[in-house]
N, C-alpha and C positions, 0 to 999 in steps of 0.2 A: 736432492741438492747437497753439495760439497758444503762443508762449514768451512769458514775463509776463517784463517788465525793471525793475527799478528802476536810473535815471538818480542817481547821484553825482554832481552838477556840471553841472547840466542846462542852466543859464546859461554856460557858456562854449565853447569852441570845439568840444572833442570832444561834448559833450553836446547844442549846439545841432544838429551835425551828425547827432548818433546819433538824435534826436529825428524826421530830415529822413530818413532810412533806416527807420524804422520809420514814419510816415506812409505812406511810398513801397509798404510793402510787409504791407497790413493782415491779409492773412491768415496772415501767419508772428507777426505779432508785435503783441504791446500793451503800454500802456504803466503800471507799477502802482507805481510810487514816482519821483518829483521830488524831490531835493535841488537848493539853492543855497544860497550863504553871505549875499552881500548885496546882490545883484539881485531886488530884491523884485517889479518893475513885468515884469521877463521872465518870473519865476517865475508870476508869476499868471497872464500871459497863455499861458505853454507850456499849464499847469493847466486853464484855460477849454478850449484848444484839445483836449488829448488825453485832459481827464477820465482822472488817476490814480484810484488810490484813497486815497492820501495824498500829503501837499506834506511837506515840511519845511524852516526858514528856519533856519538854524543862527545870523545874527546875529539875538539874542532880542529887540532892540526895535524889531527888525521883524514880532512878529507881530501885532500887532493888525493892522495893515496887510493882511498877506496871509489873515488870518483873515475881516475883512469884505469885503474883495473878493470873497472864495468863500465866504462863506454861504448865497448861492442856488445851491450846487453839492453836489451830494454825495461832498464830498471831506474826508479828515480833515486836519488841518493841527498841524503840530506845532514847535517850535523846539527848538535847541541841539543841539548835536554828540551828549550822549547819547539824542535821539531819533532822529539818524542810524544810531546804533549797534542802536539799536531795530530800526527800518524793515528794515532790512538782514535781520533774521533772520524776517521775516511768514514765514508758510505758502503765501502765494498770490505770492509771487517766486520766480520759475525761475533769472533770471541778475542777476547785479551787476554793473552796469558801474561802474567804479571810475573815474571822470574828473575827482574833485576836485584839484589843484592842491597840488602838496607834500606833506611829513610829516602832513597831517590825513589822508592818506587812507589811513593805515595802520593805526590802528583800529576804522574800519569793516570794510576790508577781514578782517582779523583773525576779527571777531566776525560777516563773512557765511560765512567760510570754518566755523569753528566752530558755524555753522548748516546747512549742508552745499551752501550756494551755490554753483553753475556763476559762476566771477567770466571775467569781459572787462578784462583789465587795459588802463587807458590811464593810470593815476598809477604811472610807473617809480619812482618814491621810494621805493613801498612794497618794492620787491625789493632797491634801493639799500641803504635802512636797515639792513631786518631779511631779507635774502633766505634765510639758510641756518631762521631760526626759520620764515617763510614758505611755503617750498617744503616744509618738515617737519613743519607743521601740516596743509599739503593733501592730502598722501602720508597721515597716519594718517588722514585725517577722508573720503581718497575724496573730492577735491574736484577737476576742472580750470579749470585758469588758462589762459584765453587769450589772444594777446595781441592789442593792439589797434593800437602803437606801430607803424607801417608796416614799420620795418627788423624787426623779431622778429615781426609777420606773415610777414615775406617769407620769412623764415626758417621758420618753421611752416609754409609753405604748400610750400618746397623739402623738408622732412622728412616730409611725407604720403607714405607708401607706402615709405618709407627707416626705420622705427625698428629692425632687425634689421641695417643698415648701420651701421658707427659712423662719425664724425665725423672729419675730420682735421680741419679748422680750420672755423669760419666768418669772411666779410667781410661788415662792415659798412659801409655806404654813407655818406658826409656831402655835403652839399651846398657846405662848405666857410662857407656864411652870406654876408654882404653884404660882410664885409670877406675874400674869399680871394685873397690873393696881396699883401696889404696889411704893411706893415713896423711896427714898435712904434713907430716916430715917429710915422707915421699915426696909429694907435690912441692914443696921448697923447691928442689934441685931439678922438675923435668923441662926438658927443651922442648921447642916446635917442633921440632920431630917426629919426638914423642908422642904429642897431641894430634898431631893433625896422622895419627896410623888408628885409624879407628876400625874397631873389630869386625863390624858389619856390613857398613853400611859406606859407598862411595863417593863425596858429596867435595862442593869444593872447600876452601880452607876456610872461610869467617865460618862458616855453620861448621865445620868439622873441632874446631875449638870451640865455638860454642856445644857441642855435643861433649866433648871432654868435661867441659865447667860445669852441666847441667843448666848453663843458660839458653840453649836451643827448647831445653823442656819447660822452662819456664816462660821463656815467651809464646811458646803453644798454649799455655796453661790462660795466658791473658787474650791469645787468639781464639780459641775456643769459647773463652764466654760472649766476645761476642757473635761469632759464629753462629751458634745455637742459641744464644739469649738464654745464657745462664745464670744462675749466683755464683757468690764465688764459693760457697762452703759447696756446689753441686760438683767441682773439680778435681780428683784426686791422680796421683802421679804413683805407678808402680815399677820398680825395676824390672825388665825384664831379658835377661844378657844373650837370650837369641832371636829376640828381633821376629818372632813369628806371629805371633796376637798383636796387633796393631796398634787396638784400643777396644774398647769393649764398654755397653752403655747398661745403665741399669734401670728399669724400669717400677713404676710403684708396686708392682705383685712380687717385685724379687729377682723378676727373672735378669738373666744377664746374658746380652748378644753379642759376641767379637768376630769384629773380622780378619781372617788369619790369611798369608799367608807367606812366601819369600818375600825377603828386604831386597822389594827390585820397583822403583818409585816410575818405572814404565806403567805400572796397572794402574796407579791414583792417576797421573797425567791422562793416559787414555781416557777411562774413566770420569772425569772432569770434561773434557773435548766435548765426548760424546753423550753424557748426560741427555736425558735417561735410557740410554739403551746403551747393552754389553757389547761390543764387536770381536769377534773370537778373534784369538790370540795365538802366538807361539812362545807363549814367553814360559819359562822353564816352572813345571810342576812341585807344589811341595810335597812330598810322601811322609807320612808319620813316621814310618818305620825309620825314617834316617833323623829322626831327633824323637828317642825315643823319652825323654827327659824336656819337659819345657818349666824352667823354673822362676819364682816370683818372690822380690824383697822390697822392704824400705827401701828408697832413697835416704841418704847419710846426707841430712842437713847442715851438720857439722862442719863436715871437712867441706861440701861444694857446696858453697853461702849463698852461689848465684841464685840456685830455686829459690829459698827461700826469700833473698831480695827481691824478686820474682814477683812470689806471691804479696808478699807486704805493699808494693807498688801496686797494685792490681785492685786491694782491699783500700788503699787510702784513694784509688783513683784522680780523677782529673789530670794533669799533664805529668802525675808521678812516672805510670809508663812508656814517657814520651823520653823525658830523664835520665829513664835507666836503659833504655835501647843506646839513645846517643852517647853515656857514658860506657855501654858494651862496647857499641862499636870501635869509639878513639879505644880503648884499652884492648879492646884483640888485634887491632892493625898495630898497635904499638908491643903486643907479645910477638906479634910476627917480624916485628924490625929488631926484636931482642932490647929491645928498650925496655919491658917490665918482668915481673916473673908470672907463671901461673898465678899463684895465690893473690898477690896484688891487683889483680883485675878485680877481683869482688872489692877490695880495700877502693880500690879509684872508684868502682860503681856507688859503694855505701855511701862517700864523702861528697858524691854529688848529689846523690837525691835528699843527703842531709839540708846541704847547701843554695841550691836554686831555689828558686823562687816558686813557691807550688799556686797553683790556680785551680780553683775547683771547677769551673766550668769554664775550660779555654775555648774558644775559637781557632779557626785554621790557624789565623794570623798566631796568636796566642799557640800554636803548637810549632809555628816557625822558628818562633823569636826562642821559647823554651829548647828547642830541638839547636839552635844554633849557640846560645849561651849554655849550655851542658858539654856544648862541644869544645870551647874556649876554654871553663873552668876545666874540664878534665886535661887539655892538652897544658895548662898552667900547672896543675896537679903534674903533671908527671914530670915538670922542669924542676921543682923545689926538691 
């Protein structure tokens, strides 16, 4: 039997990818729901190409648009976030890949779990946000979460055949981003440019400056525990500036398992799809011989404050992580409109999780209102 996907986010990075994974490999998989927000002209042409059985444009005045492009198809077409919410729970979807882009992707997510969807998690926000209501939603409803994000792949793919072993710690991998070893004077003066040319790895622009800032690593760092049902002293973060060890677990006798290999986030995607079994592949081999140096440092706390507000939000919990997502996100769209500098996006994140209103034990509702007043104070924050 095909596993039927519906694609969250089918216009952007992970979703065009996931798209390119599932062509490659027709008889495991088809393809039966398309979201995008406001790629209208990719959405229809993905549409044409893999014949869902539904689209959905979440920005509404774009549907007329995508609705007469595909009236000679037999595809239903739908707009706005609550018909993502819809799509999500059909009868004839097996898996959710969750690949929208921030805080929206958490009540779909939500409400495919609450349908009893096998989810492919690639939107980390959503465990950032609300991970403990999350992971306690999937638990009572008999749902798995897999993940898609390379480093919490690697780690899934190191705890196959280990769940009867417990955990000492896991490491996480960073690439370190375009500016590693660079000083805060430096970061004064770099543009989006600058940030968003990252050494390895192809992703699209909010995660590519968040990979610059070390806040993409830091919100792994808070997806991860719940992932795995960790502590937070079991989490550690290593530089690593060629992108080949993924992440790597460690176990109580000592031993340490990583899974290695090219920064090509085709293998976590499939991988997740097809859970548990491998489908071979063509995707390009790593040889030792051509990185014959793989090297490992600190992360500099210092200069990129993101991790570390990161982790602090993480360790004080309840809606602190909900806080610092929505204060990343207003502060990288607003480095992207050149409205702040690099280093001030840690400044804007710090002053909002000083400032909100913390709740130890929120509720949905309770991560709305949080998620929506973090949004307000930071975009007030960058008018003064």
């Amino acid at each position: 039997m095909k596993k039927r996907i519906a694609i969250l986010g089918s216009t952007g990075s992970i979703g065009t990818q996931a798209l390119e994974v599932i062509q490659a490999q027709p008889q495991a998989f088809e393809v039966e729901v398309l979201t995008a927000h406001s790629n209208a002209n990719l959405l229809i042409s993905q549409a044409i190409a893999v014949q869902p059985n539904a689209v959905v444009i979440t920005q509404e005045d774009l549907y007329e648009q995508v609705r007469n492009a595909l009236a000679a198809h037999p595809i239903k077409v739908y707009a706005g976030m609550n018909a993502v919410n819809s799509v999500v729970q059909m009868d004839t979807v097996d898996i959710v890949l969750t690949a929208m882009v921030g805080y929206a992707g958490l009540q779909p997510t939500i409400k495919a779990i609450e349908a009893g969807k096998t989810i492919a998690l690639a939107n980390k926000e959503t465990l950032v946000v609300a991970g403990q209501l999350i992971t306690q939603l999937a638990r009572e409803k008999g749902v798995n979460i897999y993940p898609v994000d390379s480093e919490h792949s690697a780690i899934f793919q190191c705890l196959t055949g280990e769940f009867h072993n417990p955990i000492e710690k896991i490491i996480l991998t960073a690439s370190g981003g375009p500016f590693r070893g660079k000083n805060r004077e430096f970061l004064q003066t770099v543009t989006k440019a600058q940030a968003l040319k990252h050494p390895n790895w192809e992703m699209g622009a909010k995660i590519t400056i968040d990979s610059a800032s070390l806040m993409n690593k830091g919100l792994e760092v808070i997806e991860a525990k719940w992932l795995f049902g960790l502590r937070n002293d079991q989490i550690e973060v290593v530089v690593h500036p060629q992108s080949i060890v993924h992440s790597l677990v460690q176990f109580e006798d000592g031993s340490l398992k990583a899974q290695m290999g090219l920064p090509d986030m085709k293998l976590p995607i499939q991988y997740a799809l097809n859970y548990p079994n491998r489908l071979k592949s063509d995707f390009p081999r790593f040889n030792f011989l051509n990185y014959p140096q793989l090297t490992f440092e600190q992360p500099d706390l210092e200069t990129f404050r993101n991790l570390g507000l990161a982790f602090a939000a993480m360790e004080k919990g309840g809606n602190a992580p909900c806080i610092l997502n929505a204060a990343n996100e207003v502060a990288v769209a607003a480095f992207l409109r050149d409205e702040v500098g690099f280093l001030e996006m840690s400044d804007l994140i710090s002053d909002c999780l000083a400032k909100v209103a913390y709740i130890a034990e929120p509720s949905l509702d309770d991560y709305v209102q949080t998620d929506r007043e973090a949004r307000q104070l930071a975009l007030r924050l960058l008018q003064t």
